[in-house]
Gaussian input, Z-matrix of N, CA and C with variables (Angstrom, degrees):
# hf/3-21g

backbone

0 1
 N
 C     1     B1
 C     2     B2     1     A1
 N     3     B3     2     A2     1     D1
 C     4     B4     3     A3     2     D2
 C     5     B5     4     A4     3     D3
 N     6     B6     5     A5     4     D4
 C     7     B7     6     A6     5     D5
 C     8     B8     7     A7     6     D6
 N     9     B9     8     A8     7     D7
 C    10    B10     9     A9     8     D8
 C    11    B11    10    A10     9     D9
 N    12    B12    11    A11    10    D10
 C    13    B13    12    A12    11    D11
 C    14    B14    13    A13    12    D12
 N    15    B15    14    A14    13    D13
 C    16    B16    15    A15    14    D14
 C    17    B17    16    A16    15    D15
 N    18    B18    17    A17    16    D16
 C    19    B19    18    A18    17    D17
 C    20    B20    19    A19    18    D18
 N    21    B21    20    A20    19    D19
 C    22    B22    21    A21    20    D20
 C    23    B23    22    A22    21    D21
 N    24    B24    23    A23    22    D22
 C    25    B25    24    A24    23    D23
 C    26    B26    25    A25    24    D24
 N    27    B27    26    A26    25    D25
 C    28    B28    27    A27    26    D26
 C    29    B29    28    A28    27    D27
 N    30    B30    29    A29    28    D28
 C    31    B31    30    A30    29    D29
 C    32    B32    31    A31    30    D30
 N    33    B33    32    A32    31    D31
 C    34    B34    33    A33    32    D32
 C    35    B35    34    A34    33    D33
 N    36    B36    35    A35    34    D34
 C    37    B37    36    A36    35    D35
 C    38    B38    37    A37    36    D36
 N    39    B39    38    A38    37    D37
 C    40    B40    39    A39    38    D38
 C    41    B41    40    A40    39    D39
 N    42    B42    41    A41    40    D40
 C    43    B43    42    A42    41    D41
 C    44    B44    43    A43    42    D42
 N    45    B45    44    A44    43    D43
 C    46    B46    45    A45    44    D44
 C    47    B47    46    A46    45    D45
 N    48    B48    47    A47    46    D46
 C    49    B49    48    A48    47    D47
 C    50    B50    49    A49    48    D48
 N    51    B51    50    A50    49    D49
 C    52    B52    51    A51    50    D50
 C    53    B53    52    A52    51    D51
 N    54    B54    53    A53    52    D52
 C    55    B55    54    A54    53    D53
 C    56    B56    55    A55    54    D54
 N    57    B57    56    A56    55    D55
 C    58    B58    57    A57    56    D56
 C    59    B59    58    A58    57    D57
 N    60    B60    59    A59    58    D58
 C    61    B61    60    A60    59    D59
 C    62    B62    61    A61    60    D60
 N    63    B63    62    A62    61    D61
 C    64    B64    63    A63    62    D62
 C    65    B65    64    A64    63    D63
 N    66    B66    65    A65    64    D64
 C    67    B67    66    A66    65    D65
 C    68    B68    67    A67    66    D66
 N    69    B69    68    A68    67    D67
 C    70    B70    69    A69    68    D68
 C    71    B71    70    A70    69    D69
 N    72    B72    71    A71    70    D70
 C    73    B73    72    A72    71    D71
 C    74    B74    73    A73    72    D72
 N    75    B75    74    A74    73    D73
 C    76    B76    75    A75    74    D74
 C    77    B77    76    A76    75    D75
 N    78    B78    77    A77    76    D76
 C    79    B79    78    A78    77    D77
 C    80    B80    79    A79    78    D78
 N    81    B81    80    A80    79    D79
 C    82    B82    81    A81    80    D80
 C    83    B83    82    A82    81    D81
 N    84    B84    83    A83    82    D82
 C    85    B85    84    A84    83    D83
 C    86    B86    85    A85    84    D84
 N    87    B87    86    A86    85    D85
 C    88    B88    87    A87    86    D86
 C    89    B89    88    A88    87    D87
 N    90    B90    89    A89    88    D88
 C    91    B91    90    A90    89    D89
 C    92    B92    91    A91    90    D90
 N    93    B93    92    A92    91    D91
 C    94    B94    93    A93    92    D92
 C    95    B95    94    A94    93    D93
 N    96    B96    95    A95    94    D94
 C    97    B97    96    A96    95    D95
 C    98    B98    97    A97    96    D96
 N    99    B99    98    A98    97    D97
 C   100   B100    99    A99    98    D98
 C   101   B101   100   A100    99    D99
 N   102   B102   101   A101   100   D100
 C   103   B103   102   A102   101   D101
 C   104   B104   103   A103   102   D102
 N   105   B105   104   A104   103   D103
 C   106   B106   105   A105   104   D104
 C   107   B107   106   A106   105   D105
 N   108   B108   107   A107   106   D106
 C   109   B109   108   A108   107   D107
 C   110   B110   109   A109   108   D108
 N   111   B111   110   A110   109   D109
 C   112   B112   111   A111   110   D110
 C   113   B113   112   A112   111   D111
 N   114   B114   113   A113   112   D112
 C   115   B115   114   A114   113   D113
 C   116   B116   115   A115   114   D114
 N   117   B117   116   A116   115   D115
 C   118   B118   117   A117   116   D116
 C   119   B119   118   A118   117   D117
 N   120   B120   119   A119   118   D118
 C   121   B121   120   A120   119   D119
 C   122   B122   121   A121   120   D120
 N   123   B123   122   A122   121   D121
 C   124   B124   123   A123   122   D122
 C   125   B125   124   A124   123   D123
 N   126   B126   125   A125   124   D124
 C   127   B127   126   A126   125   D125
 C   128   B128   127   A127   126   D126
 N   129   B129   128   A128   127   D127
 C   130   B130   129   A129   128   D128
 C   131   B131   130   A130   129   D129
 N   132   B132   131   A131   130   D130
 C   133   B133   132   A132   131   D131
 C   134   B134   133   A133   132   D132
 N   135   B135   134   A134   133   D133
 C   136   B136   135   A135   134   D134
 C   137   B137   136   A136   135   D135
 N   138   B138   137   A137   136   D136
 C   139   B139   138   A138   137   D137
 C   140   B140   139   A139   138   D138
 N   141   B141   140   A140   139   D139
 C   142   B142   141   A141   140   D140
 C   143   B143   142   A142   141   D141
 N   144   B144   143   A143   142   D142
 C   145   B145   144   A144   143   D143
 C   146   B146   145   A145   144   D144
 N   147   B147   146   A146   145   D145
 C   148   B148   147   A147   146   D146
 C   149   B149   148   A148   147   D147
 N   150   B150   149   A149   148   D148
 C   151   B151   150   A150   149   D149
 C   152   B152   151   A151   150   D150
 N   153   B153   152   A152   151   D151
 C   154   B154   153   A153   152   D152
 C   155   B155   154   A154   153   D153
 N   156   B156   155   A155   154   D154
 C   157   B157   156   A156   155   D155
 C   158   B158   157   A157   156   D156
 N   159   B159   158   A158   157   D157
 C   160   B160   159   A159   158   D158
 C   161   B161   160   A160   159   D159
 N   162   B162   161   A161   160   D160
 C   163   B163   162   A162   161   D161
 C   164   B164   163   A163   162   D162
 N   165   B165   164   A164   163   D163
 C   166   B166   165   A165   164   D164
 C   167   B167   166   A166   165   D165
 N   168   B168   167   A167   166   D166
 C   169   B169   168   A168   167   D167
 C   170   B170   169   A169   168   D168
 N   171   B171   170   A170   169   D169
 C   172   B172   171   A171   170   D170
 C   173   B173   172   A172   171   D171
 N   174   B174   173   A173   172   D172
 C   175   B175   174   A174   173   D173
 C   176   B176   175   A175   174   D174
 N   177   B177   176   A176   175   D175
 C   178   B178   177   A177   176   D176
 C   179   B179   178   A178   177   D177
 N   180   B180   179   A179   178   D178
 C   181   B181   180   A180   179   D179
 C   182   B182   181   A181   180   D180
 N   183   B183   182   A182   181   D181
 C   184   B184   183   A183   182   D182
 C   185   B185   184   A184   183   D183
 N   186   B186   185   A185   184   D184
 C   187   B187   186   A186   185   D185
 C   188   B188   187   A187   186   D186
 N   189   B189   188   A188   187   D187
 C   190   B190   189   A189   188   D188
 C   191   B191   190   A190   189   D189
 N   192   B192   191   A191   190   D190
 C   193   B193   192   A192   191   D191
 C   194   B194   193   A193   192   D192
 N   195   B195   194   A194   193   D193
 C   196   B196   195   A195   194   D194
 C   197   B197   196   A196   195   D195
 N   198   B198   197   A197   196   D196
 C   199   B199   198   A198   197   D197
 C   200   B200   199   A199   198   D198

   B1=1.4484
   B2=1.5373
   B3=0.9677
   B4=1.9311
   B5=1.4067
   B6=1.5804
   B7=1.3597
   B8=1.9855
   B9=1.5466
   B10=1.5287
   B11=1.4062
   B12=1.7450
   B13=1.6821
   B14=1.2118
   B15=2.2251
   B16=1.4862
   B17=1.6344
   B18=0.8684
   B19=1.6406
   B20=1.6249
   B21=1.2900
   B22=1.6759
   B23=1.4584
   B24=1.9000
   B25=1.8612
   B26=1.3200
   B27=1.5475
   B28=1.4153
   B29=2.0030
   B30=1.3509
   B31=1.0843
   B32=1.8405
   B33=1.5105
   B34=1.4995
   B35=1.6528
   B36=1.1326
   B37=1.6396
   B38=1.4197
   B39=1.5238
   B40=1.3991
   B41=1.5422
   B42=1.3640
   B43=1.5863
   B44=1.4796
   B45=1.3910
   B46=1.3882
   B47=1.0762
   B48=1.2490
   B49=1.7903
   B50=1.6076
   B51=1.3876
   B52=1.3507
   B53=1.8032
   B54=1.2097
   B55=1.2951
   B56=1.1951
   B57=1.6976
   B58=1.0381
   B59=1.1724
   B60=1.8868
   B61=1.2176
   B62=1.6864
   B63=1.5327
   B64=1.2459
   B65=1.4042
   B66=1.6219
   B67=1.2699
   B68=1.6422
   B69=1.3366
   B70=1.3649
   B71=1.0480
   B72=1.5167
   B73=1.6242
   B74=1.4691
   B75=1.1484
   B76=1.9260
   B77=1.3821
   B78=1.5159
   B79=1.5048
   B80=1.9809
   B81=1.2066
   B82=1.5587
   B83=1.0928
   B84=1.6628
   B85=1.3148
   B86=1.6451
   B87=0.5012
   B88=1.6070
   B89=1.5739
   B90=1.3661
   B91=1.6480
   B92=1.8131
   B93=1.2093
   B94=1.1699
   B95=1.6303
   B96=1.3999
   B97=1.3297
   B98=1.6968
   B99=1.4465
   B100=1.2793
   B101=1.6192
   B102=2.0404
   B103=1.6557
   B104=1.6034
   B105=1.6156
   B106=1.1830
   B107=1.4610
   B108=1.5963
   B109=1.5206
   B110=1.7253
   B111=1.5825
   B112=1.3035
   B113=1.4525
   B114=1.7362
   B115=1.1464
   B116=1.9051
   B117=1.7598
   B118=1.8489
   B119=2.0347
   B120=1.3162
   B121=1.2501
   B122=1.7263
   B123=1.4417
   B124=1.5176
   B125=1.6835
   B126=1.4734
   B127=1.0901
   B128=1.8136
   B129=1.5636
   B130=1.9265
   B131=2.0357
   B132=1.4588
   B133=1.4268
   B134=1.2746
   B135=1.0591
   B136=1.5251
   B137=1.6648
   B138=1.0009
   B139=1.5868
   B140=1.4708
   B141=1.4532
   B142=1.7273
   B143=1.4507
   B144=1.5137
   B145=1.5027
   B146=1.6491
   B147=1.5006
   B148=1.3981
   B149=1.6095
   B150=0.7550
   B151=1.7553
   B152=1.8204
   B153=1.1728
   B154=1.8866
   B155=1.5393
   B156=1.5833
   B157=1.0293
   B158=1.8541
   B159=1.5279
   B160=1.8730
   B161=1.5991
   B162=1.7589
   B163=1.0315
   B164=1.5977
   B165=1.8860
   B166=1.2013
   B167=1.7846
   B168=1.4006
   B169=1.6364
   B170=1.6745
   B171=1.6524
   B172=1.4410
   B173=1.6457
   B174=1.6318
   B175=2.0866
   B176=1.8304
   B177=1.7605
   B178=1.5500
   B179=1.3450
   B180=1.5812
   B181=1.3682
   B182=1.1936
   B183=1.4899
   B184=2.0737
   B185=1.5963
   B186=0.7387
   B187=1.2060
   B188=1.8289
   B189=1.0492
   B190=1.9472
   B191=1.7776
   B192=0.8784
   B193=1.7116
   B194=1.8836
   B195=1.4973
   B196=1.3381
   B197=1.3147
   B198=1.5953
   B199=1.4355
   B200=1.7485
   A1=110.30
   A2=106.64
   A3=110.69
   A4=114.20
   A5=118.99
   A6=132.45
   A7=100.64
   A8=91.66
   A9=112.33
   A10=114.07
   A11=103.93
   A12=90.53
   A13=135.79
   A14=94.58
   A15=90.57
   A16=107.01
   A17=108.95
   A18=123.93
   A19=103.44
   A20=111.71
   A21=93.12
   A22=136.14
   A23=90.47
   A24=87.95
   A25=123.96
   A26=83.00
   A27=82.25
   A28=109.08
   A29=95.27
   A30=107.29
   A31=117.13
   A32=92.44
   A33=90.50
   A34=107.36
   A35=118.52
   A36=141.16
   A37=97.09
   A38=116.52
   A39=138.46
   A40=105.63
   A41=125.94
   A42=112.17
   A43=140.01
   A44=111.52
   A45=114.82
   A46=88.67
   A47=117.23
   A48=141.41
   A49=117.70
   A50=114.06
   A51=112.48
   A52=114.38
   A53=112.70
   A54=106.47
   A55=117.99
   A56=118.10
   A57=131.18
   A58=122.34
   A59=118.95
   A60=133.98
   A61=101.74
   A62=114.57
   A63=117.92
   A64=136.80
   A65=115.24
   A66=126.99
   A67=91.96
   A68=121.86
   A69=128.43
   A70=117.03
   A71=136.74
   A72=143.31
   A73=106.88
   A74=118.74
   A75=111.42
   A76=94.63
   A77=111.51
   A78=113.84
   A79=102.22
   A80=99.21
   A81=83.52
   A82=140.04
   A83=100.95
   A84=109.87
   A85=105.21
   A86=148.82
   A87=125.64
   A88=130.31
   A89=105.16
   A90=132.28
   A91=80.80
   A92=117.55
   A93=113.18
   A94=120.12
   A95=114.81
   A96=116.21
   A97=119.38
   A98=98.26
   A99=115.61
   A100=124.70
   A101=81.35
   A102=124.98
   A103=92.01
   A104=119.87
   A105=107.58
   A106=137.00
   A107=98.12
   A108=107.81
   A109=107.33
   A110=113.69
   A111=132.84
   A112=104.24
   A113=134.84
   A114=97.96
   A115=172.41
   A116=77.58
   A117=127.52
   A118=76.07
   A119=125.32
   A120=141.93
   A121=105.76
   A122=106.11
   A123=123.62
   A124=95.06
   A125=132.53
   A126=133.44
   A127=119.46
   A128=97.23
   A129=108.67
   A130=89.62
   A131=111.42
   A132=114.36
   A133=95.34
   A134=136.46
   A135=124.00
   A136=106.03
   A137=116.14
   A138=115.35
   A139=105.09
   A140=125.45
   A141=122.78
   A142=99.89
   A143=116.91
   A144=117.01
   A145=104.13
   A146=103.63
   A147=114.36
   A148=92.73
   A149=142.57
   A150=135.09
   A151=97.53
   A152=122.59
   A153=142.42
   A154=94.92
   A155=118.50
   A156=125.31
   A157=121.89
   A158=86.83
   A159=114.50
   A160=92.06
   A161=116.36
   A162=110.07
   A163=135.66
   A164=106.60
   A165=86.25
   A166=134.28
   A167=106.01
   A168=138.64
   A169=103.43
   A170=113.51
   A171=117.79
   A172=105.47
   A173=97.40
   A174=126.85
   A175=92.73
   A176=119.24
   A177=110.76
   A178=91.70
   A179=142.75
   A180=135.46
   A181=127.65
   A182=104.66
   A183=104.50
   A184=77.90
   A185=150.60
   A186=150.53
   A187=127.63
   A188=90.57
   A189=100.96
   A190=70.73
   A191=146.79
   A192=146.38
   A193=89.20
   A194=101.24
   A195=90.90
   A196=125.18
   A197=120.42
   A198=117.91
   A199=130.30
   D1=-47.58
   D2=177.61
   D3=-65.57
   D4=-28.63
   D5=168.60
   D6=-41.96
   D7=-65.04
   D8=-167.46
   D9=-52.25
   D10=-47.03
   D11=179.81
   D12=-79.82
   D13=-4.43
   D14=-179.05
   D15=-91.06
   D16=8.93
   D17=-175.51
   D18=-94.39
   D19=-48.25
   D20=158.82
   D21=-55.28
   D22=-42.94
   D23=162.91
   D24=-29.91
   D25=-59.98
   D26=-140.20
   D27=-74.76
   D28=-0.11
   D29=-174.45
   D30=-83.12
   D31=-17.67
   D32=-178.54
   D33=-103.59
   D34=23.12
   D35=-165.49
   D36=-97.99
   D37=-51.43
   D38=-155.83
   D39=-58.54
   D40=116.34
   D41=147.39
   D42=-89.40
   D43=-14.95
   D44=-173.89
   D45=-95.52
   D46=159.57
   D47=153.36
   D48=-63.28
   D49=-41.06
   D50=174.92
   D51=-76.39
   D52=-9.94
   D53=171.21
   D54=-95.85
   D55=-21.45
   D56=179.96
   D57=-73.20
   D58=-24.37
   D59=-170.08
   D60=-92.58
   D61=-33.52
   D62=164.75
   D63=-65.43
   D64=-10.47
   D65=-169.11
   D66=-100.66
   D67=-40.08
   D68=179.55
   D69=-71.93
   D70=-25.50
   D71=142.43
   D72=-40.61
   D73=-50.04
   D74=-153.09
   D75=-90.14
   D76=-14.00
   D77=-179.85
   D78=-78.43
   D79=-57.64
   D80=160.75
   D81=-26.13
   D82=-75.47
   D83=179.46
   D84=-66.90
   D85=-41.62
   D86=170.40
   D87=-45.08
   D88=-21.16
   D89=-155.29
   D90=-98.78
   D91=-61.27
   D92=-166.86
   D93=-72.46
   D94=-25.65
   D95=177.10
   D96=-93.10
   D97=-2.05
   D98=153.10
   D99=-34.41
   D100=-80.06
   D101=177.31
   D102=-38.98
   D103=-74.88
   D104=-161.22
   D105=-57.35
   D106=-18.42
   D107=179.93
   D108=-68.54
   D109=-65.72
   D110=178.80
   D111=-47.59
   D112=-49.31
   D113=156.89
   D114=-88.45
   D115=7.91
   D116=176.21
   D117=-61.77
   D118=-69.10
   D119=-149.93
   D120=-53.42
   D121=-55.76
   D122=-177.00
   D123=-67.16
   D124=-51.90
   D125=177.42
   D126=-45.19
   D127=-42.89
   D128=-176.90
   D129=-57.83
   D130=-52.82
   D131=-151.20
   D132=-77.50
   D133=-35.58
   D134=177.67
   D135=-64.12
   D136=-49.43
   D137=-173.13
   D138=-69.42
   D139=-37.58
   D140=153.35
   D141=-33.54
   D142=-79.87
   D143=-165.75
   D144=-27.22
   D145=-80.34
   D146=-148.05
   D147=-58.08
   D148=-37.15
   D149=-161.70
   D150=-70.08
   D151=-60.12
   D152=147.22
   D153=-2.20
   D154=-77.26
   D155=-156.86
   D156=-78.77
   D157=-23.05
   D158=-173.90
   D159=-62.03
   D160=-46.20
   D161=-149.59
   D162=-63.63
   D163=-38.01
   D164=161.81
   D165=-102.75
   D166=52.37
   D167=168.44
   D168=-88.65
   D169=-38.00
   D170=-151.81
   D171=-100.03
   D172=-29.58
   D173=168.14
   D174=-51.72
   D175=-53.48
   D176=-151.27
   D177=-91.48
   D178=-26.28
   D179=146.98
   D180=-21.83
   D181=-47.81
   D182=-164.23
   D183=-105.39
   D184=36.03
   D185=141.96
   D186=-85.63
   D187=-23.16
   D188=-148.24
   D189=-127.55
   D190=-2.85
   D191=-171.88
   D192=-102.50
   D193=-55.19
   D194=-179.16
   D195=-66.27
   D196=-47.24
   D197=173.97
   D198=-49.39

């Protein structure tokens, strides 16, 4: 959120168009490499979960393999 409002600042500061179009690029790309990190992140913790939860499914497997 503080990203955003200083990005309006600075956006209503701007007089040229080419700087303006350049500040709104890096604002992208920042916005977007954001997204990709945070959802690489949610992806690690879900696959934590499910492996967490797999595990004692995989305990009554090598179990019932041995008997």
């Amino acid at each position: 959120m503080q990203h955003g409002s200083e990005f309006i600042s600075q956006l209503t500061s701007i007089k040229e168009l080419a700087k303006l179009i350049e500040l709104q690029s890096e604002y992208a790309k920042n916005a977007y490499e954001t997204f990709v990190a945070e959802t690489k992140r949610i992806s690690e913790l879900y696959s934590d979960l499910f492996k967490q939860t797999a595990r004692p499914f995989e305990n009554l497997i090598e179990k019932n393999k041995a008997a």
